[in-house]
VMD Tcl script that draws the C-alpha trace (Angstrom):
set ca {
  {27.20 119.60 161.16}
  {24.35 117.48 159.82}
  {21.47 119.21 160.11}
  {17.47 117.08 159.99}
  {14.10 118.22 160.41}
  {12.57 116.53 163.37}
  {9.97 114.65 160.18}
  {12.69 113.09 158.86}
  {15.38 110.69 159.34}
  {18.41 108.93 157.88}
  {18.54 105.53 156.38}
  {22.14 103.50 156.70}
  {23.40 100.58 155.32}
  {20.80 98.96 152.82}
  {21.54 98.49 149.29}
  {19.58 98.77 145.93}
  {17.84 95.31 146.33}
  {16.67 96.61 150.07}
  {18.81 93.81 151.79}
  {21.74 94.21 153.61}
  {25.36 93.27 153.57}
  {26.60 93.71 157.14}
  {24.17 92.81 159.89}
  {26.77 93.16 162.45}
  {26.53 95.43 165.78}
  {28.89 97.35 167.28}
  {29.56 99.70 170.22}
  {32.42 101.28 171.31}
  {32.66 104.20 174.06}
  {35.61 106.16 174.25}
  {36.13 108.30 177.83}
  {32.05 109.43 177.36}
  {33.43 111.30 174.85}
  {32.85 109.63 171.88}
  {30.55 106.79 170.39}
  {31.18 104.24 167.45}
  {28.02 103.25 166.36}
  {27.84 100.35 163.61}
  {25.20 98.06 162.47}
  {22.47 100.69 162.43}
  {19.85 100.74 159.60}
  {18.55 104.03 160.40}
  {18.87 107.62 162.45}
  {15.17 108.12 163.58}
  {15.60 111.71 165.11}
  {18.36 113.53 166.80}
  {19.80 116.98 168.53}
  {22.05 117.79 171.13}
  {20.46 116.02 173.86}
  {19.54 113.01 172.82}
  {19.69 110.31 169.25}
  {17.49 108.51 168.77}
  {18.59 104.89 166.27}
  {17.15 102.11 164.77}
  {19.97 99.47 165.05}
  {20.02 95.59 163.24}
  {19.87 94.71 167.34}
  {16.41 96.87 168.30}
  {16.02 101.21 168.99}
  {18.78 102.64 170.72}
  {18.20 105.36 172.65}
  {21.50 107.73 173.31}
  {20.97 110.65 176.12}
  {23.94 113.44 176.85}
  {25.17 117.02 176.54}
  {26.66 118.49 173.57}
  {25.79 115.60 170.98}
  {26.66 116.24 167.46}
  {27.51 113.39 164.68}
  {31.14 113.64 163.64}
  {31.10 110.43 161.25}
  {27.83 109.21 158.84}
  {28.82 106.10 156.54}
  {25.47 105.38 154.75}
  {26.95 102.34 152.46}
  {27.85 100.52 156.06}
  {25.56 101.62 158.61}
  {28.11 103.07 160.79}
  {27.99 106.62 162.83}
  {30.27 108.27 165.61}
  {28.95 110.58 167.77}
  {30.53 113.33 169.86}
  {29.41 115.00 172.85}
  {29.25 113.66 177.20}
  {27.22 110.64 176.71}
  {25.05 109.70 180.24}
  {23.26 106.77 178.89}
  {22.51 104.47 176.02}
  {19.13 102.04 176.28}
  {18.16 99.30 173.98}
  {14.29 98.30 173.19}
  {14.12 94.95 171.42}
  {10.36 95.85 169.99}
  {11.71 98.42 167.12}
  {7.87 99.34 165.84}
  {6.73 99.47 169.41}
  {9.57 101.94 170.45}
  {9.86 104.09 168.14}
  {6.09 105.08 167.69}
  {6.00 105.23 171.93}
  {8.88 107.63 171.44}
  {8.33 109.89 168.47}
  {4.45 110.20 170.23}
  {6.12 111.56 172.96}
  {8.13 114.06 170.91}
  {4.85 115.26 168.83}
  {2.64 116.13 171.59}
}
mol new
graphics top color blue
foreach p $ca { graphics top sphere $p radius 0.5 }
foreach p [lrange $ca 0 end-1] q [lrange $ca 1 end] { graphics top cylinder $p $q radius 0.2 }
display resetview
């Protein structure tokens, strides 16, 4: 299992020149089981509760029991996730979102 201090995070998909090939966004929810993630530029913070993921389509939020990553492409920007999954929330404002939310963690 992946392991991250809480300070630091995961950057997906982007390429020497700091552009990036597929822009694309995909989700796909199997049984609340499992979670195919693709089109995300970055893994902000996560445990076994709750992930938190800049996407190319705004912050994703995931919340459940049990979470652990069982797939981590870099070169695409794709991750699948394991674990119950109770909710997944979108924020459009990716600066706005992710300071509100990593405030909240730090305090």
């Amino acid at each position: 299992m992946l392991k991250i201090k809480d300070s630091s995070y995961i950057l997906l998909g982007e390429n020497m020149d700091n552009s990036y090939e597929n822009t694309k966004h995909e989700v796909k929810i199997i049984d609340r089981n499992l979670i195919y993630l693709s089109g995300i530029d970055k893994i902000i913070s996560f445990d076994s509760e709750e992930f938190l993921l800049e996407s190319v389509m705004g912050i994703i939020l995931l919340k459940g029991e049990n979470l652990e990553i069982v797939k981590l492409d870099t070169h695409d920007g794709v991750v699948s996730i394991k674990g119950v999954i109770n909710s997944m929330t979108y924020d459009n404002d990716k600066k706005k979102e992710s300071e509100s939310i990593i405030g909240k963690l730090f305090k």
